[in-house]
PAVOZA-777396 format. One record per residue (C-alpha): residue number from 1; x, y, z. Coordinates in nm, 2 decimals, padded with zeros to 4 digits. Each point is the difference from the previous one (the first is absolute). Layout:
N
- NUM; X; Y; Z $
...
REM end
This chain:
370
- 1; 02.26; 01.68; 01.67 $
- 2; -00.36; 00.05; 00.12 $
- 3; -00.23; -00.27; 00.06 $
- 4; -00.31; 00.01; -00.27 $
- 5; -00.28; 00.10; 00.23 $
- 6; -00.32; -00.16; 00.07 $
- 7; -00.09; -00.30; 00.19 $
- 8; 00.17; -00.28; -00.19 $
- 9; -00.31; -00.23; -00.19 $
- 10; 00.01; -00.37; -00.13 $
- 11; -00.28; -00.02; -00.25 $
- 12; -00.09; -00.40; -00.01 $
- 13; -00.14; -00.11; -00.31 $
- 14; -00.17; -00.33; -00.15 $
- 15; -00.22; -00.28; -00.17 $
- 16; 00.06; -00.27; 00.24 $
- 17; -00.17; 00.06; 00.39 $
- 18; 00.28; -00.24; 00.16 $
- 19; 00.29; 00.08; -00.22 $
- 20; -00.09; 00.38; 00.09 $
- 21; 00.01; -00.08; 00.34 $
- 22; 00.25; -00.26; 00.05 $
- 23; 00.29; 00.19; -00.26 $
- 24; -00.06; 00.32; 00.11 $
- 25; -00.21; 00.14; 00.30 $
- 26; 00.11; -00.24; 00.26 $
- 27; 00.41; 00.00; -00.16 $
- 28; -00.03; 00.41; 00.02 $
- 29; -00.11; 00.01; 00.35 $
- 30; 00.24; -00.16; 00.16 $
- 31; 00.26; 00.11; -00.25 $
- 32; -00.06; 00.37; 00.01 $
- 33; 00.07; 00.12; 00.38 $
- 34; -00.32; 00.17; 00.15 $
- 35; -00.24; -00.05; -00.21 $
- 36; -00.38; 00.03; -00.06 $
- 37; -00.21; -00.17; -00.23 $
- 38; -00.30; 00.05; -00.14 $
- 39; -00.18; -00.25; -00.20 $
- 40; -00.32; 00.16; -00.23 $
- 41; -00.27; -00.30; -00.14 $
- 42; -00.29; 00.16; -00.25 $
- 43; -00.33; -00.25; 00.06 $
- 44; -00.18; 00.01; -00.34 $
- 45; -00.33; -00.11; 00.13 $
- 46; -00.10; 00.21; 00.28 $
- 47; 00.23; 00.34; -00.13 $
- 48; 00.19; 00.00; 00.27 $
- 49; 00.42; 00.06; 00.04 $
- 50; 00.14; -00.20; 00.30 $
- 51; 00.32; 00.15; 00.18 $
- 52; 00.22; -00.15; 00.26 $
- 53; 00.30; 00.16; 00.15 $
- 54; 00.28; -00.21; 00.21 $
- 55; 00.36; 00.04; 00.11 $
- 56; 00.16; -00.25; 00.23 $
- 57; -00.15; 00.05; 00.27 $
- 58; -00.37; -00.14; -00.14 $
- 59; -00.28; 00.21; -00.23 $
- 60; -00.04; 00.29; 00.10 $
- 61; -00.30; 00.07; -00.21 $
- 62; -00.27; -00.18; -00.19 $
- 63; -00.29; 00.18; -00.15 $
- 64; -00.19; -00.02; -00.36 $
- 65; -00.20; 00.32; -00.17 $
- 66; -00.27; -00.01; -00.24 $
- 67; 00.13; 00.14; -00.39 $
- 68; -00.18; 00.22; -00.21 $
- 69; 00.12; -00.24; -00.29 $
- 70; 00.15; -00.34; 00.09 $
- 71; 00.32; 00.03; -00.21 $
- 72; 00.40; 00.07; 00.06 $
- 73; -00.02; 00.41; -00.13 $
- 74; -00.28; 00.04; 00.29 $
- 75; 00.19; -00.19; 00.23 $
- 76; 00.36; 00.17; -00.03 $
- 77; -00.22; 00.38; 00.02 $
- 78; -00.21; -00.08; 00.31 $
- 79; 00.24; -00.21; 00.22 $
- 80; 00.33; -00.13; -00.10 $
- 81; 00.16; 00.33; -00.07 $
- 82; -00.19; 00.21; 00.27 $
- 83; 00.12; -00.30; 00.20 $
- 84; 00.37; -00.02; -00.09 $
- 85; -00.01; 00.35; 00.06 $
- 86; -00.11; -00.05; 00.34 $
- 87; 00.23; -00.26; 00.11 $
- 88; 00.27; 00.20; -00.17 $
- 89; -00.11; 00.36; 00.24 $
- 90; 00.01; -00.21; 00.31 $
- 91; 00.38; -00.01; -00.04 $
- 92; -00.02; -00.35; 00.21 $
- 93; 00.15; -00.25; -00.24 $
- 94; 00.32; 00.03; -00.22 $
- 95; -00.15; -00.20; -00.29 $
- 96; -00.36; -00.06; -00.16 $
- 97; -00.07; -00.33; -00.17 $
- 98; -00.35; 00.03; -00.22 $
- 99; -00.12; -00.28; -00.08 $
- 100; -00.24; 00.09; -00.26 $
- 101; -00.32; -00.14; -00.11 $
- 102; 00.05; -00.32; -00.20 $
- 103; 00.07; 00.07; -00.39 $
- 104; 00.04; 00.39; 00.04 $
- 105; 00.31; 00.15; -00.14 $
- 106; 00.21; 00.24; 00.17 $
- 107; 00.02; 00.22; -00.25 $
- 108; -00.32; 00.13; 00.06 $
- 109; 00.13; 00.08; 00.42 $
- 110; 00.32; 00.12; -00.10 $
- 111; -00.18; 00.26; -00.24 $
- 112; -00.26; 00.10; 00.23 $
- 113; 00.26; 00.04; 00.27 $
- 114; 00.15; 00.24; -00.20 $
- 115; 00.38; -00.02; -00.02 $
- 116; 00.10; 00.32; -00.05 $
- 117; -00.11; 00.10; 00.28 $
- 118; -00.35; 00.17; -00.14 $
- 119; -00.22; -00.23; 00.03 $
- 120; -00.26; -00.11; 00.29 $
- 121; 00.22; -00.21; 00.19 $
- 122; 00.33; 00.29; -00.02 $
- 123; 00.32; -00.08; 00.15 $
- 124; -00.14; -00.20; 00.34 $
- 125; -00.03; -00.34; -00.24 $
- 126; 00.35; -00.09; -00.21 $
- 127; -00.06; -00.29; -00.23 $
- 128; 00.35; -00.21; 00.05 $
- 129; -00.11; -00.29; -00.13 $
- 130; -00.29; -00.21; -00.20 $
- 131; 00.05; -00.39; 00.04 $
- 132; -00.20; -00.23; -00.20 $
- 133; -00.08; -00.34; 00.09 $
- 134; -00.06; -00.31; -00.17 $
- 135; -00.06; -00.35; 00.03 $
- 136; 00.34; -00.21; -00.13 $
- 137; -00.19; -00.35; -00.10 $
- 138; -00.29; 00.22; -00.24 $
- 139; 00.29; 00.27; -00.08 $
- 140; -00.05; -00.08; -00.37 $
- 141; -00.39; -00.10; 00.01 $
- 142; -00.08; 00.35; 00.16 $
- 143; 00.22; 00.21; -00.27 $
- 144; -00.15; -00.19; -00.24 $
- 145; -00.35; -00.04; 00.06 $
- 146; -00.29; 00.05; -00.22 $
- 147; -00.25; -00.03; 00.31 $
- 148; -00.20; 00.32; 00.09 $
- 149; 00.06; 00.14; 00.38 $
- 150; -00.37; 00.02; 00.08 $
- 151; 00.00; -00.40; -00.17 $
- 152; 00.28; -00.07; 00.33 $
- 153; -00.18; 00.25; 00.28 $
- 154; 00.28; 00.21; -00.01 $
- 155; -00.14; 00.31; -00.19 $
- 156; -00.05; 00.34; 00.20 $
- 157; -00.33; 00.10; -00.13 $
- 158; -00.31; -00.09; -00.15 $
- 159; 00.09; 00.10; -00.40 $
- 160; 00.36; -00.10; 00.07 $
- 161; 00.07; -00.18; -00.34 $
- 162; 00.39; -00.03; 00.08 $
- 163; 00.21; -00.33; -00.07 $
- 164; 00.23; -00.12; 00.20 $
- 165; 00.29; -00.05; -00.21 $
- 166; -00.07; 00.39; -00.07 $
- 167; 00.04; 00.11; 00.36 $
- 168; 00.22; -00.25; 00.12 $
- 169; 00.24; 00.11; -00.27 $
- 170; -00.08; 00.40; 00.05 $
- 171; 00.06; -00.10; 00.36 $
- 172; 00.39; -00.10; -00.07 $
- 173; 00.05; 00.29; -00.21 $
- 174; -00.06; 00.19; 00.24 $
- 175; 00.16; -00.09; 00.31 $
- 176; 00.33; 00.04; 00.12 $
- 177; 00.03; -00.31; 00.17 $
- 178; -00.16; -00.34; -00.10 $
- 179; -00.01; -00.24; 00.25 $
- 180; -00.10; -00.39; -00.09 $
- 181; -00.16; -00.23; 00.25 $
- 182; 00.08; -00.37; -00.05 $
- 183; 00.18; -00.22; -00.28 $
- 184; 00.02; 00.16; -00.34 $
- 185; 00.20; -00.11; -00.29 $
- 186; 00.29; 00.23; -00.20 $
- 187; -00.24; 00.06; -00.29 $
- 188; -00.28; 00.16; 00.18 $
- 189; 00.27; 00.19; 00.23 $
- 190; 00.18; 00.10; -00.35 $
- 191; -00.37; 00.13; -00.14 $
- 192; -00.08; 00.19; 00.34 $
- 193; 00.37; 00.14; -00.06 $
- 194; -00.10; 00.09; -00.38 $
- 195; -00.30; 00.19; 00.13 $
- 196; 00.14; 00.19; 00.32 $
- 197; 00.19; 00.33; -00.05 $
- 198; 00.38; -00.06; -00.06 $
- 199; 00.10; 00.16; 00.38 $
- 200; -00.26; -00.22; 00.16 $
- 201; 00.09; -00.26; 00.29 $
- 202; -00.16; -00.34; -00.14 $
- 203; 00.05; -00.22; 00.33 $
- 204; -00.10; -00.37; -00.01 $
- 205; -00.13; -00.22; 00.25 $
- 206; 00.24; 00.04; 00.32 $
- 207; 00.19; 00.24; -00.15 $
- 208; 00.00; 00.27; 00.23 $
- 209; 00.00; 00.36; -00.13 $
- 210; 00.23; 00.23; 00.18 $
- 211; -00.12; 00.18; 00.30 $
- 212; 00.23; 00.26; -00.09 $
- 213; -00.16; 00.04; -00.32 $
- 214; -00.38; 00.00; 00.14 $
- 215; 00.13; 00.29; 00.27 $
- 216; 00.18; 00.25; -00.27 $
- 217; -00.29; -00.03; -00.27 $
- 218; 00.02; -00.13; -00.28 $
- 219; -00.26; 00.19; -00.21 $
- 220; 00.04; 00.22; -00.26 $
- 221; -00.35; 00.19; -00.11 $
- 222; 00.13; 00.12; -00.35 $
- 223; 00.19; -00.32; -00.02 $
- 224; -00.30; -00.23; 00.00 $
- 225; -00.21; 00.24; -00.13 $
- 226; 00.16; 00.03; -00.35 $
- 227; 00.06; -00.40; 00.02 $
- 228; -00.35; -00.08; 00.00 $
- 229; -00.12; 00.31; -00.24 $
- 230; -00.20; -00.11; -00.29 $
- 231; 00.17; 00.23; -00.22 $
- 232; 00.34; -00.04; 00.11 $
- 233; 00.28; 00.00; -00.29 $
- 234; 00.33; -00.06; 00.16 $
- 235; 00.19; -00.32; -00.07 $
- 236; -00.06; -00.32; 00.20 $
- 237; 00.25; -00.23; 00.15 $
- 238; 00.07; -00.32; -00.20 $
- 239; -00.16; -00.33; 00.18 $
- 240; 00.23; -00.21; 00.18 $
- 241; -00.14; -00.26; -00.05 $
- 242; 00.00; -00.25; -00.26 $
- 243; -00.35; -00.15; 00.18 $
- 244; -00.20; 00.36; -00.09 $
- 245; -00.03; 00.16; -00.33 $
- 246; -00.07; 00.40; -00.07 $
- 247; -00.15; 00.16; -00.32 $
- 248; 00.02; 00.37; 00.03 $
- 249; -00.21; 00.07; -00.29 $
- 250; 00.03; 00.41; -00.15 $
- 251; -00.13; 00.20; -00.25 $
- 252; -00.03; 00.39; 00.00 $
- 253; -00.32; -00.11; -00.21 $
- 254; -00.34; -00.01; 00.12 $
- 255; -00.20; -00.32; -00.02 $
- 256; -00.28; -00.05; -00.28 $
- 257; -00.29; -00.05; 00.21 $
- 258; -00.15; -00.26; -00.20 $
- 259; 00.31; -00.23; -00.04 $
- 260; 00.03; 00.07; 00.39 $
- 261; -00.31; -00.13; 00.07 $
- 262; 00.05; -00.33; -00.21 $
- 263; 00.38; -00.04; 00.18 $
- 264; -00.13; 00.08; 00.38 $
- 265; -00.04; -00.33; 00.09 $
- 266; 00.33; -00.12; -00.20 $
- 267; 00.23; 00.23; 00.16 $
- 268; -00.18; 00.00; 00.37 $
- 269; -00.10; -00.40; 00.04 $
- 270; 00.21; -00.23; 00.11 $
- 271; 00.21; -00.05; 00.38 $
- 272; 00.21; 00.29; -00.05 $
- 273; 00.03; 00.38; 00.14 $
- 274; -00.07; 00.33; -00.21 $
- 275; -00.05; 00.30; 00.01 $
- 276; 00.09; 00.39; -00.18 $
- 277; -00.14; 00.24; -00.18 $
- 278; -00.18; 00.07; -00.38 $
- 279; -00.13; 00.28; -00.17 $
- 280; -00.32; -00.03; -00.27 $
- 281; -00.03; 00.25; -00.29 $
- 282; -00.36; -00.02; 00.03 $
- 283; 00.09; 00.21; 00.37 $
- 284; 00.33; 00.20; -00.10 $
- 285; 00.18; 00.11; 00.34 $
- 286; -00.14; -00.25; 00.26 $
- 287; 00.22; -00.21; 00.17 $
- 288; -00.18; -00.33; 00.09 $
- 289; 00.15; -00.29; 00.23 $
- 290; 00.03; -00.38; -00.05 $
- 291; -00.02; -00.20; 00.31 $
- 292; -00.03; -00.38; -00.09 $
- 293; 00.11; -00.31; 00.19 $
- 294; -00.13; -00.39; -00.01 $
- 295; -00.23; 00.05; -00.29 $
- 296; -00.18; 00.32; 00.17 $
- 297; 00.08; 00.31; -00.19 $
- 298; -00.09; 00.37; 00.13 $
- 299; 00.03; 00.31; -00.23 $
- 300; -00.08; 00.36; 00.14 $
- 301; 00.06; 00.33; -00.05 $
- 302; 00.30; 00.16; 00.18 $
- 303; -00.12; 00.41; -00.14 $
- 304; 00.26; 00.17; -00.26 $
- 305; 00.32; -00.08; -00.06 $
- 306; 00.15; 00.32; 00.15 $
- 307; 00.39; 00.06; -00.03 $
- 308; 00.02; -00.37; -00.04 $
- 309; 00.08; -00.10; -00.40 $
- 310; -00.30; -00.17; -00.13 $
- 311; 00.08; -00.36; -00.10 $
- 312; -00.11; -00.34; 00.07 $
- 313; 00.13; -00.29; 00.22 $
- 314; -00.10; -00.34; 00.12 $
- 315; 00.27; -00.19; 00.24 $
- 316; -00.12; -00.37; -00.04 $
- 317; 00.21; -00.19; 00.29 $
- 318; -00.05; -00.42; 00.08 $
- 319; 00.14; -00.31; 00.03 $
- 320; 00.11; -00.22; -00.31 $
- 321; -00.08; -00.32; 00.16 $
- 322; -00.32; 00.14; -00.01 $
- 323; -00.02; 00.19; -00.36 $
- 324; 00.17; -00.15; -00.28 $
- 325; 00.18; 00.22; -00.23 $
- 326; -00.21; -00.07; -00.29 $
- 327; -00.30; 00.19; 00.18 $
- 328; 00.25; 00.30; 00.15 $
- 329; 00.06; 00.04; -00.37 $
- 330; -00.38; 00.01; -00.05 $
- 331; -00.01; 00.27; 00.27 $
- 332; 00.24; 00.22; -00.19 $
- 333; -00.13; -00.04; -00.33 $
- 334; -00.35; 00.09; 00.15 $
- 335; 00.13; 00.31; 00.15 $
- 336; 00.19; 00.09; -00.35 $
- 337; -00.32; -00.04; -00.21 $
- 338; -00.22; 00.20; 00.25 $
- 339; 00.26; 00.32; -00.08 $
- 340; -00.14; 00.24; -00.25 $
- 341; 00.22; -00.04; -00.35 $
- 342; 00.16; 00.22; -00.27 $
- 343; -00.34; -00.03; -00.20 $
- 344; -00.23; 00.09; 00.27 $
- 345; 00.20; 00.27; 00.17 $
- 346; 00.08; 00.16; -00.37 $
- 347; -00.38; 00.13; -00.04 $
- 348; -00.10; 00.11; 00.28 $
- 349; 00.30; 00.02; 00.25 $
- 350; -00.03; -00.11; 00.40 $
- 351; -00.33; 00.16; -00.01 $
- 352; -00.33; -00.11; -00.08 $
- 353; -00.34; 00.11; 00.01 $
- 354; -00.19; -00.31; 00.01 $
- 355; -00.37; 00.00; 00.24 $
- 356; 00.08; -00.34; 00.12 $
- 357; 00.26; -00.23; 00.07 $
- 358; -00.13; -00.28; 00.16 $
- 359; 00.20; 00.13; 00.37 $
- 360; -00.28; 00.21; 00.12 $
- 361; -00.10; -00.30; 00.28 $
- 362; 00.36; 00.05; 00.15 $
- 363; 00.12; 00.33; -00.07 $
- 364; -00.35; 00.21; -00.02 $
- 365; -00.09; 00.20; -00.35 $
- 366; 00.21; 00.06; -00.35 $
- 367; -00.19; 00.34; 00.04 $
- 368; 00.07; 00.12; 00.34 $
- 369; 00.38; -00.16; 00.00 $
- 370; 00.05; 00.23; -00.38 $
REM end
C-alpha cells in the first residue's frame, strides 16, 4: 500500500497558552521522530503575526511580519500556510507540528490547505493530525463559560466577539486528538467525550497517545467535515455517560421568527453546548446555522440548502449536575413552540412574504434573502 503523500502535519490547537504547550507541542516533538515545529502568535496591538521555528537542535527561526488585518483568516493566507508549505518543500523533516495561533481552529488550515490536493498548499503539506489542548483543572469552566474571549485576552482580532465555551467546544469537535493537561475529573472528561467526534482519541492527563497513531494519521477530512457540519442529518451516537445529557431536537418545519426570537435566549442560555441548523418562512430556501455555547448564541447564514433536505436541528449537549431536568424540559418545549404549526402552515405554507421579521441585524434583509 502506498504511503499518503505529503509531508506529514500536526495541526496544534487551543484556549489555554500552557496547556497548548505543555499537552501538545513539547509531547509531539519528542514523540514524533524528526520533527520541526513552528509556533505562530497574532499580536492584536501592534498588527503583527510572530513566527518561531525549532526542532531539536534549537530555533531555527524567529521573525514577526506586519498584517494587513490583525485576525486568524489574514494570518493563515499570509504566513502559516505559505510557511507550512515551505517547511514541507525543503524535504528536511519527516513531520510538521503547527502550533497555531491561540484560539484559531484548524478547520480553517486544513481547508485552505486544500486536501484534495487543489488547493494552495497541494500535496507537499498532508494534515495527519489536529490535537487540541486543554487545561484539566478549568476543563468544565472553559466549555462552559459565558465569558467573552476579548473579556480574557485571548481573542484574535479587534471585532472578535467569540466566547470561549464557543471555540473551546468547536475546538474538540474538531480535532482528532484531545489532549488534557493536569487533573480533571470523569464528568468534564465524559462532556469533552460527548462533544468530540466518535473516532476521536480523548487522552487524559499522562495518558500517552500512541506514537504509532500520531505517525499513520489519524485524520479524516470528510470525516470531521460532516461531524461538525451545521446541517448534518445523520444519526448521533448515544452518550455514555450518565454525567452528560443530549437533546437532538428536529423538525422538517421552519421556525416562526417571532416565537424564535422570544425562545433565543431559552433554548441558547444556560452552561450547555448547541448548535444546528433552522429555516424561516419569512426566507424560504436559506439554510442558517446555530452556534451557541455558555450563554453566547451565534446564528448565520450558511447560503441554500443545496442537495441537502431542508430541516431544522439543534443538538443541545451538557452536564446534569449542572442543568436540572426541569430546565432541559424547558429547552425542548421552547424549541417545540418556536416550530411553525398546522394552523399557520395551512394558509400560507413554508413561505411567507412578510417585509420584516425582526432577523435583519443577524441575517441581513427579508427583501434581499426572498
Amino acid at each position: 500500500m502506498t504511503a499518503p503523500a505529503g509531508t506529514r502535519t500536526y495541526l496544534v490547537t487551543g484556549v489555554d497558552e500552557v496547556a497548548t504547550a505543555a499537552a501538545a507541542t513539547i509531547a509531539l516533538q519528542w514523540d514524533l521522530p524528526d520533527a520541526v515545529v513552528v509556533s505562530h502568535r497574532i499580536e492584536i496591538g501592534t498588527r503583527r503575526l510572530h513566527r518561531v521555528i525549532s526542532d531539536v537542535t534549537g530555533v531555527l527561526e524567529r521573525e514577526s511580519l506586519d498584517l494587513a488585518h490583525a485576525c486568524t483568516s489574514c494570518a493563515i493566507r499570509e504566513d502559516i500556510v505559505p510557511t507550512l508549505r515551505r517547511l514541507a518543500e525543503l524535504d528536511r523533516w519527516a513531520a510538521i507540528v503547527a502550533h497555531l495561533p491561540l484560539t484559531t481552529e484548524a478547520l480553517q488550515v486544513c481547508r485552505a490547505v486544500g486536501l484534495d490536493d487543489d488547493g494552495p498548499v497541494g500535496a507537499a503539506v498532508r494534515v495527519a493530525a489536529v490535537i487540541a489542548a486543554l487545561d484539566g483543572p478549568s476543563l468544565v469552566g472553559t466549555l462552559t463559560s459565558d465569558a467573552l474571549l476579548a473579556e480574557l485576552g485571548r481573542h484574535t482580532a479587534e471585532d472578535d466577539r467569540r466566547g470561549l465555551a464557543e471555540t473551546a467546544g468547536a475546538l474538540v469537535e474538531y480535532a482528532d486528538v484531545v489532549t488534557v493537561h493536569g487533573d480533571a475529573d470523569d464528568e468534564a472528561l465524559d462532556l469533552v467525550r460527548a462533544l468530540a467526534r466518535p473516532s476521536a482519541v480523548v487522552a487524559a492527563d499522562g495518558e500517552a497517545v500512541p506514537t504509532a497513531l500520531l505517525v499513520d494519521g489519524l485524520h479524516d477530512h470528510r470525516e470531521t467535515e460532516a461531524w461538525v457540519s451545521e446541517t448534518r442529518s445523520a444519526a448521533l451516537p448515544p452518550t455514555a455517560s450518565p454525567a452528560v445529557w443530549r437533546l437532538d431536537l428536529r423538525s422538517n418545519r421552519p421556525f416562526h421568527p417571532d416565537r424564535l426570537h422570544a425562545h433565543l435566549a431559552l433554548i441558547g442560555n444556560g452552561p450547555h453546548r448547541s448548535r444546528g441548523c433552522f429555516w424561516l418562512p419569512t426566507r424560504p430556501g436559506q439554510a442558517f446555522g446555530w452556534d451557541g455555547a455558555g450563554g453566547q448564541v451565534s446564528i448565520g447564514a450558511l447560503g441554500s440548502w443545496g442537495r441537502s433536505r431542508v430541516h431544522t436541528r439543534l443538538v443541545v449537549t451538557g452536564l446534569c449536575s449542572l442543568t436540572s431536568e426541569a430546565e432541559r424540559d424547558a429547552i425542548r418545549s421552547a424549541f417545540e413552540r418556536s416550530l411553525l404549526t398546522d394552523a399557520e402552515l395551512g394558509p400560507h405554507g413554508p413561505s411567507w412574504n412578510r417585509p420584516s421579521d425582526g432577523f435583519e441585524p443577524w441575517l441581513g434583509d427579508v427583501r434581499f434573502a426572498a
